[in-house]
Structures are given as structure tokens and as C-alpha cells.
C-alpha positions as CSV (number, residue, x, y, z in Angstrom):
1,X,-11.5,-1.7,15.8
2,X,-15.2,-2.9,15.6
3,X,-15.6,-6.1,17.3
4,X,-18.9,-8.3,16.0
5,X,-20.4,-10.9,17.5
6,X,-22.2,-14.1,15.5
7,X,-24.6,-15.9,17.5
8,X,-26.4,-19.1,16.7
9,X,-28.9,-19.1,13.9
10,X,-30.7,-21.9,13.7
11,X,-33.0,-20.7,11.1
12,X,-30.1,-19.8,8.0
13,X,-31.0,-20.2,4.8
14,X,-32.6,-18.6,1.6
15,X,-31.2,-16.9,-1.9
16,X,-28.9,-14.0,-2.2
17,X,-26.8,-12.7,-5.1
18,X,-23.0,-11.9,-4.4
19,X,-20.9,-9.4,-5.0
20,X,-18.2,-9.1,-7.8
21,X,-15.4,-11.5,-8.0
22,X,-12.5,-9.5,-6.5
23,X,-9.7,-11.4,-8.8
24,X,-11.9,-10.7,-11.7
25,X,-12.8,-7.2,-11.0
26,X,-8.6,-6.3,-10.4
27,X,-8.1,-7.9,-13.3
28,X,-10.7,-6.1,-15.8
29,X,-9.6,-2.6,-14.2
30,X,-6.2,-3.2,-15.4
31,X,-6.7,-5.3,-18.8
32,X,-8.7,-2.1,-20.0
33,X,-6.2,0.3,-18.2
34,X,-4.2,-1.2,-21.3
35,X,-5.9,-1.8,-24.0
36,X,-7.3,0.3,-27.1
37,X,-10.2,1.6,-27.0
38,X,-13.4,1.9,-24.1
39,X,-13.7,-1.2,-22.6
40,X,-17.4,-1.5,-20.6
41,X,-17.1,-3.5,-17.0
42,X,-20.1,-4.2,-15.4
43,X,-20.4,-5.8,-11.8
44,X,-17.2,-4.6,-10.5
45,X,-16.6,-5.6,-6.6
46,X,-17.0,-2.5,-4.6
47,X,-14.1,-2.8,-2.1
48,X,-11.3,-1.5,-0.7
49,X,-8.8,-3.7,-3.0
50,X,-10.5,-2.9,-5.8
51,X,-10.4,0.5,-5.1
52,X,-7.0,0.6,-5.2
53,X,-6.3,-0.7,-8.3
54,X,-8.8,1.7,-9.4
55,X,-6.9,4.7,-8.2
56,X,-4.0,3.3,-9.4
57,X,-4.6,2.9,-13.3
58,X,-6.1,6.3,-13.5
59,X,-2.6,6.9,-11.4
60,X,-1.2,5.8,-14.7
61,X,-3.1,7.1,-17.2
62,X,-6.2,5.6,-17.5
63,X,-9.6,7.2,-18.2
64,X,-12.3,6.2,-16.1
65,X,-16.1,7.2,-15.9
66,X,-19.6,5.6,-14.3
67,X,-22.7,5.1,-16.3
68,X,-25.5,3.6,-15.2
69,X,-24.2,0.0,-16.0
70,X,-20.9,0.2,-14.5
71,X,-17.7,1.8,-16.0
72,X,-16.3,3.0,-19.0
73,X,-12.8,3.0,-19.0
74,X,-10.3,4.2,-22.2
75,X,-6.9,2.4,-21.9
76,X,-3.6,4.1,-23.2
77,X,-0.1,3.7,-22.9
78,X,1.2,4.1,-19.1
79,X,2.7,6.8,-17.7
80,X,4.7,7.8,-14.6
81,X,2.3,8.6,-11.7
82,X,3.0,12.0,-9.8
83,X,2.4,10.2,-6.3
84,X,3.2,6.7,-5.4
85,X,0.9,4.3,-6.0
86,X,-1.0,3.2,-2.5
87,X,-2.0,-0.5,-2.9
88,X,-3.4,-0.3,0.6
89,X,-4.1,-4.2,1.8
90,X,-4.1,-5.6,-1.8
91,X,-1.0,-8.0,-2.9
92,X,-3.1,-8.8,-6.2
93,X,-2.8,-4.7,-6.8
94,X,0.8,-4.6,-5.6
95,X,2.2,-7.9,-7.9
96,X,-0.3,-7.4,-11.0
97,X,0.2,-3.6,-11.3
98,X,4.1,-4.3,-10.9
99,X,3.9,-6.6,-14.0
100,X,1.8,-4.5,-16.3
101,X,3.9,-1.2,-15.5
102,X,7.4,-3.0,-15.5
103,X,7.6,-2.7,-19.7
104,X,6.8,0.7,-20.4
105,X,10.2,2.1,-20.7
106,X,11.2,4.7,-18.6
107,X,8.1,4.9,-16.7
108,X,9.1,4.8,-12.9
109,X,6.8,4.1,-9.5
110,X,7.0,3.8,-6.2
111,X,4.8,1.0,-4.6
112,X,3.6,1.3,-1.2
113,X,0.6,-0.3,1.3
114,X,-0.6,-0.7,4.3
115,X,1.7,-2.2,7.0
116,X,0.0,-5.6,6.8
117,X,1.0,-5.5,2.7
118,X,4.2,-4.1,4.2
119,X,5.6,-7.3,5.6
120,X,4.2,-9.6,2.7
121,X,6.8,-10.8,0.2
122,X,7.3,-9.2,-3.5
123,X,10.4,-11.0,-4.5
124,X,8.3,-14.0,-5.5
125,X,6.9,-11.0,-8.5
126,X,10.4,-9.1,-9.0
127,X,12.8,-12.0,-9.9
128,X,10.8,-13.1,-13.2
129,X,10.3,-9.2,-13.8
130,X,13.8,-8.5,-13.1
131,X,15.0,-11.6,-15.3
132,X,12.9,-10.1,-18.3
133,X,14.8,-6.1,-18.0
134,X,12.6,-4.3,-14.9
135,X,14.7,-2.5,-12.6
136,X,13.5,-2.6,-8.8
137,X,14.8,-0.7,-6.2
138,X,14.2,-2.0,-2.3
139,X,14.1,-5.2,-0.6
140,X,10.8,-7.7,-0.3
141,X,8.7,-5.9,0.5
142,X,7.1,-2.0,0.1
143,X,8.2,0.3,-0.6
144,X,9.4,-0.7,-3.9
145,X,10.5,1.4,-6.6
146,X,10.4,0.4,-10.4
147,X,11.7,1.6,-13.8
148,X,10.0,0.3,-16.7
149,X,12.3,-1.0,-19.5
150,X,12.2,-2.8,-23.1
151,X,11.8,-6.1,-22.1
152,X,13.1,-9.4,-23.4
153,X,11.2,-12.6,-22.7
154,X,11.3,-15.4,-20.2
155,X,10.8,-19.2,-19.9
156,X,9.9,-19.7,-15.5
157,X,9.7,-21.9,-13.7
158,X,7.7,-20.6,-11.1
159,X,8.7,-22.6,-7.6
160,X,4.8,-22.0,-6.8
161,X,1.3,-21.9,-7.7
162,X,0.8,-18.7,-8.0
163,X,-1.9,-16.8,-9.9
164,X,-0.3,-13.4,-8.9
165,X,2.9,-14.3,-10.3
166,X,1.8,-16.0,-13.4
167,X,-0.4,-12.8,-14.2
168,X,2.4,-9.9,-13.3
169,X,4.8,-12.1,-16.5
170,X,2.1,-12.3,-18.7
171,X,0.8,-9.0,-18.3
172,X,4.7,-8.0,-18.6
173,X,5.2,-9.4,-21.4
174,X,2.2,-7.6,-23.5
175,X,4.9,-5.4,-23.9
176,X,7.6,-7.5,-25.9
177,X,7.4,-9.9,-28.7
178,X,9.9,-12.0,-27.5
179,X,9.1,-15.3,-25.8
180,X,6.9,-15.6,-22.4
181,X,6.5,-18.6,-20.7
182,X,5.5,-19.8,-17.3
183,X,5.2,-22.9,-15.9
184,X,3.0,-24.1,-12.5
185,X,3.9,-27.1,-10.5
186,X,-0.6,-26.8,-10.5
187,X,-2.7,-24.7,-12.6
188,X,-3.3,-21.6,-10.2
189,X,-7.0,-19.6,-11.3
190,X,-6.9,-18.8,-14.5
191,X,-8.6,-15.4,-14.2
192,X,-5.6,-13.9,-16.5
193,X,-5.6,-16.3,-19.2
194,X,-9.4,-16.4,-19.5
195,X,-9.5,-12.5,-20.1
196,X,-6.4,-12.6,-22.2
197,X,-8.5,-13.9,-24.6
198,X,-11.6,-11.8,-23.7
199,X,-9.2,-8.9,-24.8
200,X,-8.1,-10.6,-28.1
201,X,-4.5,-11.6,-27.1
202,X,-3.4,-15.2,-28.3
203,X,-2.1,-17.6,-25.6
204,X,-1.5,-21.6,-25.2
205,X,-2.0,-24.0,-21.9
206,X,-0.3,-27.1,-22.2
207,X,0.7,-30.1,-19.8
208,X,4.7,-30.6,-19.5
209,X,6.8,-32.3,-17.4
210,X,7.0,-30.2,-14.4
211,X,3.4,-29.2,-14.5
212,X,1.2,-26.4,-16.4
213,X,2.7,-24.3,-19.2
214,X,0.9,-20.8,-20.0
215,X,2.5,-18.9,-23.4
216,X,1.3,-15.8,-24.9
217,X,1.1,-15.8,-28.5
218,X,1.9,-13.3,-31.2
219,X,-0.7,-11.1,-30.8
220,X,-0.7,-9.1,-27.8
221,X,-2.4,-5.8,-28.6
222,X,-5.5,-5.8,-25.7
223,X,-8.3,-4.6,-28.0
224,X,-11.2,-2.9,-25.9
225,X,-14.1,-5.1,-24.6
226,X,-17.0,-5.6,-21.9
227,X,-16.6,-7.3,-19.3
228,X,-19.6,-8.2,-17.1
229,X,-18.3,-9.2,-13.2
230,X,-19.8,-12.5,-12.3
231,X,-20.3,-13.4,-8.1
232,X,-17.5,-14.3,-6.1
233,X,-17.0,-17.9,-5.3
234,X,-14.2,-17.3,-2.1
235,X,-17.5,-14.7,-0.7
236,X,-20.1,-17.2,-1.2
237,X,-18.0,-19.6,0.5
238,X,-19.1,-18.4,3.7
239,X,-22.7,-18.6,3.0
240,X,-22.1,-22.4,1.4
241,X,-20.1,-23.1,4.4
242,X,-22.9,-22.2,7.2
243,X,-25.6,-23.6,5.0
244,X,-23.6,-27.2,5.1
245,X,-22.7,-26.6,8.8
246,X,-26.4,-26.2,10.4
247,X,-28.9,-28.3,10.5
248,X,-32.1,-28.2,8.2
249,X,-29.8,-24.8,6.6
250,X,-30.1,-24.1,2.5
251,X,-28.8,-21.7,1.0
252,X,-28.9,-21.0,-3.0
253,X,-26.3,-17.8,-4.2
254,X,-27.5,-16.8,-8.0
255,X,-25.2,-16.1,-11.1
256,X,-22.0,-16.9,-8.9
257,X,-18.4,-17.7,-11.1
258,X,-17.9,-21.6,-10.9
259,X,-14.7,-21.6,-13.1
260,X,-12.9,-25.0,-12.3
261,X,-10.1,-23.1,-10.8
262,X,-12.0,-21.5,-8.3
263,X,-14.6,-24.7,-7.4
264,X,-12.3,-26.6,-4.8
265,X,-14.0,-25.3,-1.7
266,X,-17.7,-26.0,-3.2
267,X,-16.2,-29.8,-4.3
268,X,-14.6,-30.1,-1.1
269,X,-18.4,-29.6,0.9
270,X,-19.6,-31.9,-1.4
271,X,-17.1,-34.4,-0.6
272,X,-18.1,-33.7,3.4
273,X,-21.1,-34.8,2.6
274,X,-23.0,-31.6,2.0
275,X,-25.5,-31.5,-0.8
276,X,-24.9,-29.2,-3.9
277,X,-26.4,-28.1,-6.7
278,X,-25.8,-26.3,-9.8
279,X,-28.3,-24.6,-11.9
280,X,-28.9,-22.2,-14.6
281,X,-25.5,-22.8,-15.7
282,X,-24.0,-20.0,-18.3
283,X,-21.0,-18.1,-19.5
284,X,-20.0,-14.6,-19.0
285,X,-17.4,-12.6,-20.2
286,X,-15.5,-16.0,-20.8
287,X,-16.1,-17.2,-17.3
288,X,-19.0,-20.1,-16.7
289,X,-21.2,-18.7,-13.6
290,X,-24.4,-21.0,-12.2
291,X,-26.8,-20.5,-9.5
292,X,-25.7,-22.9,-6.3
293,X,-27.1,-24.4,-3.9
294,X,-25.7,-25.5,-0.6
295,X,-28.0,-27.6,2.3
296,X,-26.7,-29.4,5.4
297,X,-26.3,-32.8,5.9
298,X,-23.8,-35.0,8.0
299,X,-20.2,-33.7,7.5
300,X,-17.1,-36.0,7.0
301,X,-13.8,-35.1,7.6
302,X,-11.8,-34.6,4.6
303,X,-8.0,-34.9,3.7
304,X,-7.0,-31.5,1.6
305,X,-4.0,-32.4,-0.9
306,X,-1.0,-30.1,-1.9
307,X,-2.0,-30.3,-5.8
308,X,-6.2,-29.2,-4.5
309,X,-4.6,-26.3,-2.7
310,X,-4.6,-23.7,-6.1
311,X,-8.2,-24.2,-6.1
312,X,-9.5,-23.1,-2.8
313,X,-6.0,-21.5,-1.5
314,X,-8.5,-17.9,0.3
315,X,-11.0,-20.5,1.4
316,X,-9.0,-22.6,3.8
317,X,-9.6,-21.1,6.9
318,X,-13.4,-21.2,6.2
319,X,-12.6,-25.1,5.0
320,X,-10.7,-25.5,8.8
321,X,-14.0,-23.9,10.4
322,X,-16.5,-26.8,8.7
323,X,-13.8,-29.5,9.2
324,X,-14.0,-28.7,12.7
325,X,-18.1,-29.4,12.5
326,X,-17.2,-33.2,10.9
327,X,-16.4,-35.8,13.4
328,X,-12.9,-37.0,13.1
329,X,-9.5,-35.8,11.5
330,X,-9.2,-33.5,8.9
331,X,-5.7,-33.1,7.6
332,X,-4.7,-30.3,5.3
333,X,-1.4,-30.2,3.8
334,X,0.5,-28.3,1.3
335,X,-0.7,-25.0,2.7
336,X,2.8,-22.7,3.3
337,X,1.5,-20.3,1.2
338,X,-0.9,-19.5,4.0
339,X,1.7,-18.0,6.0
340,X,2.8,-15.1,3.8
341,X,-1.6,-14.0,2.8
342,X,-2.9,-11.1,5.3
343,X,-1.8,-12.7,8.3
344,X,0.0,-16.2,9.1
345,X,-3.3,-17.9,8.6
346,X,-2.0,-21.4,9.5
347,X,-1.5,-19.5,13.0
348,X,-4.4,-17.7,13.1
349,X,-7.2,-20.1,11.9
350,X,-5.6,-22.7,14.6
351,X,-5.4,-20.4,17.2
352,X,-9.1,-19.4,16.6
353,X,-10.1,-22.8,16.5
354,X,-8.4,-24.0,20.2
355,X,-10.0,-21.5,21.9
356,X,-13.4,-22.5,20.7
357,X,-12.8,-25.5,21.6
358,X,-11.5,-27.5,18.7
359,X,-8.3,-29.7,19.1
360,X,-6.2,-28.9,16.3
361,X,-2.6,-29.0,15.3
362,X,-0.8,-26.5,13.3
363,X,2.2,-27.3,11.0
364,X,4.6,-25.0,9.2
365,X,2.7,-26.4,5.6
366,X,-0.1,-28.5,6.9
367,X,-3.1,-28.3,9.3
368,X,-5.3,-31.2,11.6
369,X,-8.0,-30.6,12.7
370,X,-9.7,-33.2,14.9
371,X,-13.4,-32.8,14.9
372,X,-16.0,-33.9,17.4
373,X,-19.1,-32.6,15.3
374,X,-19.6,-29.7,16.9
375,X,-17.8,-26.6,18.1
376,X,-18.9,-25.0,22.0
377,X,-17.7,-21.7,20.9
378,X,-18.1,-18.8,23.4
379,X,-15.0,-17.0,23.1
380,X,-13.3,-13.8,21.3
381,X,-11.0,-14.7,18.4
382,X,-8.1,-12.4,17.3
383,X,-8.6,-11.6,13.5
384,X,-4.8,-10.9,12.9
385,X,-6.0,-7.6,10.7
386,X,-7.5,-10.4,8.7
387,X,-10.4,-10.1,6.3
388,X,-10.8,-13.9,5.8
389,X,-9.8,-14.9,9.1
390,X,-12.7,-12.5,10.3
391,X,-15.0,-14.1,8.2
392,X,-14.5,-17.5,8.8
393,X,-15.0,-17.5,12.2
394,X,-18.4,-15.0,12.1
395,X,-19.7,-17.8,10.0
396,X,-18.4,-20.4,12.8
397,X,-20.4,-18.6,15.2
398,X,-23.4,-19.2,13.5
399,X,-23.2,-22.6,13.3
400,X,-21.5,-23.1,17.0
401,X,-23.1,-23.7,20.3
402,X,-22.5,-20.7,21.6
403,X,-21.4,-16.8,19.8
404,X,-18.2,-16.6,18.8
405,X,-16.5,-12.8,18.7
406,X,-14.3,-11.3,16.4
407,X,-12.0,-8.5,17.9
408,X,-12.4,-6.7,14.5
409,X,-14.1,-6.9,11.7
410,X,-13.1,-3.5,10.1
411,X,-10.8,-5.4,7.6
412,X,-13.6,-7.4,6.1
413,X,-14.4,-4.1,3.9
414,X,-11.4,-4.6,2.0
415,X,-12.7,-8.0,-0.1
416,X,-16.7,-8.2,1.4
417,X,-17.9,-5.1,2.5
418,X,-21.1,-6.4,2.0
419,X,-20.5,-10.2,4.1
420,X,-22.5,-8.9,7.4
421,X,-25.8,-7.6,5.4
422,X,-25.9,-10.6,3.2
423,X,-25.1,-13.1,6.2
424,X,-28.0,-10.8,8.1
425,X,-30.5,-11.5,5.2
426,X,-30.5,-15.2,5.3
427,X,-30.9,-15.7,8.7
428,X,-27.5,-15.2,10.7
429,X,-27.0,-13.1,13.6
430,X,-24.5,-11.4,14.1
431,X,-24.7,-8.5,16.5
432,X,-22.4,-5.4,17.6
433,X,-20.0,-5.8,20.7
């Protein structure tokens, strides 16, 4: 365990790029893992997640090699690994790599992870897979087993939001021609559908009763491509989120991904009363990306909905940290989901926020935080084994009267290895125990 402490930095600010977007980079590991052909991925998130899903597609088959650009990586049909396939901390590798595997017939895998993964639910991923011919062996959670079938098609309703299980049936059912719907109560990020169509597969997005309705199409050969990585929104949220929180604080990050999806937590700092810009605004690989800018000014409280929650779901505990900086009430609800991520971060980002000082009130799917307009900090926060949770409250203690600790920040390597140089290089200080 490697405790950190983040000390007041009156003087944040500046430009930094970011690295990779981690749903993106899983995402184009495994979309070229499949198709035909040498797809070309530049800007790939260097991280522990990502690194599993890495190891596991070659695990399957895949062909991988570096040039000086990024990867080269030659898709075939999968295969039955000789080892089980170690997902380590990542749900996205776990539930994605479950879906793309579960319609090669007769291929079989064991899933496994960390003992944090261990306890988070897959049932949410195997009913739909199960429903379209995958056979799963195990309970909830790892170790799973799978066989990979001929799969028949599905029309789901999923009972949540969830990009992880909207991707593992689509990706699914790139191996059948029959049928494939699914239907959101919201639109979840649309990382999937967007490269779908980087890759050449068709697919539809339409507005139904009961929410968002993604089909695939009739073509679903994945046809080799480049994809080019563009900055992570849910990592520059921390650097948006201290330059909004301290006074006289900008801070731009270049070339980051500002699909509308993924925005909520930028809109949100806007709606506090932060200022933000956008510039050089492009596209890339499919995905619009801009320059932002983030600079303090008074912060309001703000009231989070259920139907906003898709669009900032990993940036609500960073959210609850600047809410706690506005002065008055800041209700979020709709947030359950929250309890089955890394940790219980309802729990966690509460907890860390009483014993800083900050009145707040946890629910079992909402979250109030009462605000005074500042935060006395001064104490050691338990991170749960929680990369965001870490995070969040390193970028608190920047902002706070006094340094907040974090009893361990090992865990931020798995999405952000790079959050404590870049944090470092506009101005915050954060220190060793």
C-alpha cells in the first residue's frame, strides 16, 4: 500500500495532454481481435485494465505487435485459451470479452480477477448471453466458465444503463445473423456503436417507448481499421475538477474525447458555475475530441438526475468532492449502480467526505451533500482498493484547507497510471507519506 498525501496548491493550473480513453482503448483491442485484416490503434491507454484485455485477445488468438505509432494487431477467429483468462480489476475486460467469445462455438474459458472483480456481479452480462445459446458455468461472479455456441438472436430489455452490457450483446451477436436488439431505459456511452461503424458493421439507434433502441444490421463482418485513441474525459475530470474548485485555477487538457455520452461531468461544472471552453474541436476515429478549458469561479450546488447518471456514472465521486466546495445542498440520485463499481462508492465517497469535514448523507441510490464552500480537510481517507475513489479525494486535497491522505494509491495504476505526474505538472502537490 502506498499512501499519498495532496496538499494545498494554490497555484494549479496550465495545459496537459491526457492519456488514452480507457473504454475506447478496451474496445479497439478487442474490435480488431475480431476483425479481418491488421487494424492500426494508436494512443492506446497504458494501464493495468488495458493490459488485460491485451493479454487476453492474444489469449485468444490475436496477433499483436508495436511500431513506432502504436500497435498492429491481425484479428482472426477465436480460439480456446490454454490458461484462463485473468481480467485482473477490469469489469469492462471481464463483461466485453465474455460477449465477444460467447459465439464461437465450442470455444470454452474460464474468467477470473482480482478479488475486488471477484465480488462484482456478472449476471447482469450472462442472462442476455445465456438467452441468445452461451453456456456459463458458476455463480455471479468469477470464476466463470463459458462455452461458446451458435447463437440465435435477442430483443432485451436491459433493466439498466449499461454500456458493458449493451456492448457484450452486440459484440455477441457479430456472430449470428439473426436479430439483436437492446434497449436502454438512457443511452449509456456509446463507445461500441461508434466503432461498430469505424469497423464497417451496419447498426440503428432509435427512440422507443421504453427508452433507447441499438440494432445491428446485416452486415457484421469487422473489416480491419485504424483507430487513433483520443484523451480520456473521466481522467481529465480531475484536472477540470481542481481547476473549477481553486481560486484564480485554469486548466486547458488538449485533443480530449467530448463525445455527448461522456460530457455530463464537464456540463455539470458548467452548470456550478465554472467556466468552460471548448476549442479546436475535431473528429477522430469516429469520436469528436476538443481542447477544454476549465477555470474557477463561484460554485453552485447542483441536483444530479437519474436520466444524467449514464453520462458521468465513473465521475461521481469526483462530482461529490466539488459539490462539497459549493455552498448549499447537492442532491444526487439515481446512483445504485455505484454500489456494485470497485468498491461501494456511495459508501466510500461519503465516508471520505465526513471525515473531512463535509456533512453529507448517503442513500442506498442517492447522495446529499450539504456544502459550506469549503472543505477543512486534514485527515486520512480509506480508498476502498479504489482507483477513482483515490483520485477524487487527492484532487480534494488540493483544493482543501488542509492535505487530505489517501491510505493507497497503488490502485490508481489500473485506469491513470499517469494522474500523479500530470496533477504534479500543473501545479498540485501531492507528496509521499
Amino acid at each position: 500500500m502506498t499512501p499519498l498525501i495532496a496538499h494545498p496548491s494554490p497555484k494549479f493550473g496550465g495545459e496537459t495532454d491526457l492519456p488514452g480513453d480507457k473504454s475506447i482503448s478496451h474496445r479497439a483491442l478487442i474490435f480488431s481481435a475480431l476483425a479481418e485484416g491488421t487494424s492500426k490503434v494508436t494512443g492506446l491507454l497504458v494501464s493495468d485494465d488495458v493490459r488485460a484485455t491485451e493479454e487476453a485477445v492474444k489469449a485468444f488468438g490475436a496477433h499483436i505487435e508495436r511500431d513506432t505509432e502504436g500497435l498492429l494487431i491481425t484479428g482472426r477467429d477465436w480460439e480456446s485459451p490454454s490458461d484462463p483468462i485473468d481480467c485482473g480489476n477490469s469489469g469492462t475486460s471481464a463483461r466485453l470479452l465474455m460477449g465477444a467469445a460467447a459465439g464461437f462455438e465450442g470455444l470454452s474459458a474460464r474468467f477470473i480477477g482480482d478479488e475486488s472483480l471477484s465480488s462484482r456481479p456478472m449476471g447482469r452480462v450472462m442472462t442476455p448471453l445465456r438467452r441468445m445459446g452461451a453456456v456459463f458455468t458458476g455463480d455471479d461472479t468469477l470464476p466463470i466458465d463459458l462455452v461458446g455456441a451458435k447463437l440465435g438472436g435477442i430483443d432485451y430489455a436491459s433493466p439498466v444503463a449499461s454500456a458493458q452490457v449493451k456492448s457484450a450483446i452486440l459484440l455477441a451477436g457479430l456472430q449470428t445473423d439473426a436479430p439483436v436488439r437492446v434497449v436502454e431505459p438512457h443511452l449509456s456511452r456509446d463507445h461500441t456503436e461508434v466503432m461498430l461503424a469505424q469497423f464497417g458493421v451496419d447498426g440503428a439507434m432509435d427512440e422507443v417507448e421504453n427508452g433507447i433502441a441499438i440494432s445491428l444490421g446485416d452486415n457484421r463482418k469487422l473489416s480491419a481499421t485504424r483507430i487513433d485513441v483520443p484523451g480520456d474525459p473521466s481522467s481529465a475530470a480531475f484536472a477540470w475538477a481542481a481547476g473549477a474548485m481553486i481560486p484564480g485555477a485554469s486548466v486547458t487538457t488538449r485533443r480530449v474525447c467530448v463525445n455527448a455520452t461522456r460530457t455530463g461531468f464537464v456540463e455539470m461544472l458548467e452548470r456550478m458555475g465554472a467556466k468552460v471552453t471548448l476549442s479546436n474541436q475535431t473528429v477522430l476515429s469516429g469520436e469528436p475530441v476538443a481542447d477544454v478549458t476549465v477555470a474557477h469561479d463561484r460554485l453552485e450546488p447542483i441536483s444530479l438526475s437519474a436520466e444524467e447518471v449514464p453520462a458521468l456514472i465513473d465521475e461521481i465521486p469526483i462530482l461529490a468532492c466539488v459539490a462539497a466546495m459549493a455552498d448549499g445542498e447537492s442532491v444526487f440520485e439515481g446512483i445504485a449502480e455505484l454500489k456494485v463499481k470497485e468498491s461501494d462508492r456511495i459508501g466510500a465517497t461519503a465516508a471520505g467526505l465526513i471525515a473531512n469535514g463535509v456533512t453529507a448523507a448517503p442513500g442506498e441510490d442517492s447522495l446529499r451533500i450539504f456544502g459550506k464552500g469549503k472543505v477543512a480537510g486534514g485527515r486520512i481517507i480509506s480508498t476502498r482498493h479504489d482507483h477513482r475513489i483515490a483520485m477524487a479525494f487527492l484532487t480534494l486535497g488540493l483544493a482543501a484547507e488542509s492535505a487530505i491522505t489517501v491510505d493507497n494509491a497503488d490502485p490508481i495504476a489500473t485506469s491513470f497510471p499517469d494522474f500523479t505526474a500530470i496533477m504534479r505538472g500543473l501545479g498540485g502537490v501531492i507528496t509521499a507519506r
